[in-house]
N, C-alpha and C positions, 0 to 999 in steps of 0.2 A: 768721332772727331776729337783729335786732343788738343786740349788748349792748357795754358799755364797761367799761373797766377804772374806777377810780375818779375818772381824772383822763378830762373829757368830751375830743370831739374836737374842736376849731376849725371854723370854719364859713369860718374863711380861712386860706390857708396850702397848704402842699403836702401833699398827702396819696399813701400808699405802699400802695396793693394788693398783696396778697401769696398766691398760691398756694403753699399749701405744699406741701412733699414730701418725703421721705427724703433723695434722690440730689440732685432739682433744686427750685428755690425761684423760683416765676416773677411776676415786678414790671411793676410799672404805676405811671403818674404820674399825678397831676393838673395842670391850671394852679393858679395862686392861688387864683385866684377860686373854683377848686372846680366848675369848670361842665364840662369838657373831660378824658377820661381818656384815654392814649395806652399802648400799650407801651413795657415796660422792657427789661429784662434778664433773662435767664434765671441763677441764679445756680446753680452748682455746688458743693454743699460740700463744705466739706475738713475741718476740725477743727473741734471749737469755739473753741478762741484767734483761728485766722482767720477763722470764719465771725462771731463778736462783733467783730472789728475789721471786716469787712466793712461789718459794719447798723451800726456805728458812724460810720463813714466815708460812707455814704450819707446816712444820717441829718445829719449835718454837710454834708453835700456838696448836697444839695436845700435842707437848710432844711425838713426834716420836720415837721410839728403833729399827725402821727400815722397810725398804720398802718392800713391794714383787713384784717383776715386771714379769708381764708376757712374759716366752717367747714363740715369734711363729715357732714350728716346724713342719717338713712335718708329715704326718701319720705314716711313719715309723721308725719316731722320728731323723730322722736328722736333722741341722741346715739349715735354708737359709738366701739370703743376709739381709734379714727382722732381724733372729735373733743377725746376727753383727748389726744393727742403735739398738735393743735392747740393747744390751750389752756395747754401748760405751754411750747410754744415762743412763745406769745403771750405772759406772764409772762417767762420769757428776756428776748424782745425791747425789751418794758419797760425791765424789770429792765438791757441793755448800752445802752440806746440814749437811756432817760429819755424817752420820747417814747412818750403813751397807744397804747392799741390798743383796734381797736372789732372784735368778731366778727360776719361777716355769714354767711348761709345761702348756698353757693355752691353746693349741689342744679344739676347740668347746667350748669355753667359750662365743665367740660372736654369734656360732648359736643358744647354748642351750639360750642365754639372748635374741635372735632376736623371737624364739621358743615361749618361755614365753610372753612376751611382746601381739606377734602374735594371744596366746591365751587368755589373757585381754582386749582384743578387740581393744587392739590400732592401730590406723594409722599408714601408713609408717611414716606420718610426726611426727607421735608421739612417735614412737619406735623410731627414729633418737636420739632426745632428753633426751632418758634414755639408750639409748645401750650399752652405754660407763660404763659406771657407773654400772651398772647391772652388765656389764659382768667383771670388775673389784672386783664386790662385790662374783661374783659364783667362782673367781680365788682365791679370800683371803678366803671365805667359805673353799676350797678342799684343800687347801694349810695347813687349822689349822686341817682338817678332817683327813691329813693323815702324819702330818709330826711325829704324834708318835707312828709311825707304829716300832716294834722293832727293822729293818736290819736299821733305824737312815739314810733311804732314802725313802723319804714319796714317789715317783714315780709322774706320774699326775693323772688328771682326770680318767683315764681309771682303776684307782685300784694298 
């Protein structure tokens, strides 16, 4: 389900899929236009002084109009305590970067990227290395696929 912060998100402009995670934080881009997601970068944190100069530095460096941050809900689409550390690092990211945030339902985004990966013949050790960022990249993919769906609630993955 996507929801926005209070500032909406641009309908042009670069937008920054974000899988999140404790250890690794996995990115994806848009084009302008908003039509085309590719992967990013898998980011590694380190503190938060560097991890806010990082998404700040991004953020400046792209020309961001706003973030998608994946949230993780149970199957029957409730919240868990997973999608509160989403949601206050989605505020953070606000909060260093000035640049809105929209939460989408990313339910199977890291099986359907483990899935893929699986079947390009990668290694565990080698799926590790793109996980993040893949499944980042199938998040902002489903995110642009259905948010102009007419009821102006794109839903998630599922349709």
């Amino acid at each position: 389900m996507p929801e926005s912060s209070a500032n909406p998100i641009p309908t042009q402009g670069r937008l920054c899929g974000v899988d999140y995670g404790t250890v690794r934080i996995g990115l994806a881009m848009t084009d302008v236009e908003q039509r085309l997601a590719t992967p990013g970068e898998i980011y590694h944190r380190r503190s938060p002084p560097q991890d806010a100069e990082r998404f700040r530095s991004l953020a400046r460096e792209e020309r961001l109009v706003g973030f998608i941050v994946g949230l993780p809900v149970h199957g029957h689409g409730g919240e868990s305590a997973t999608s509160r550390a989403v949601r206050q690092f989605g505020a953070w990211l606000t909060e260093q970067t000035a640049v809105p945030v929209a939460y989408f339902d990313e339910r199977y985004t890291s099986v359907e990227a483990d899935n893929l990966l699986r079947e390009a013949g990668l290694k565990a050790s080698q799926r590790k290395k793109h996980l993040d960022k893949l499944a980042a990249q199938l998040l902002l993919t489903a995110y642009l696929e259905t948010r102009g769906h007419a009821s102006g609630d794109p839903g998630g993955l599922e349709g």
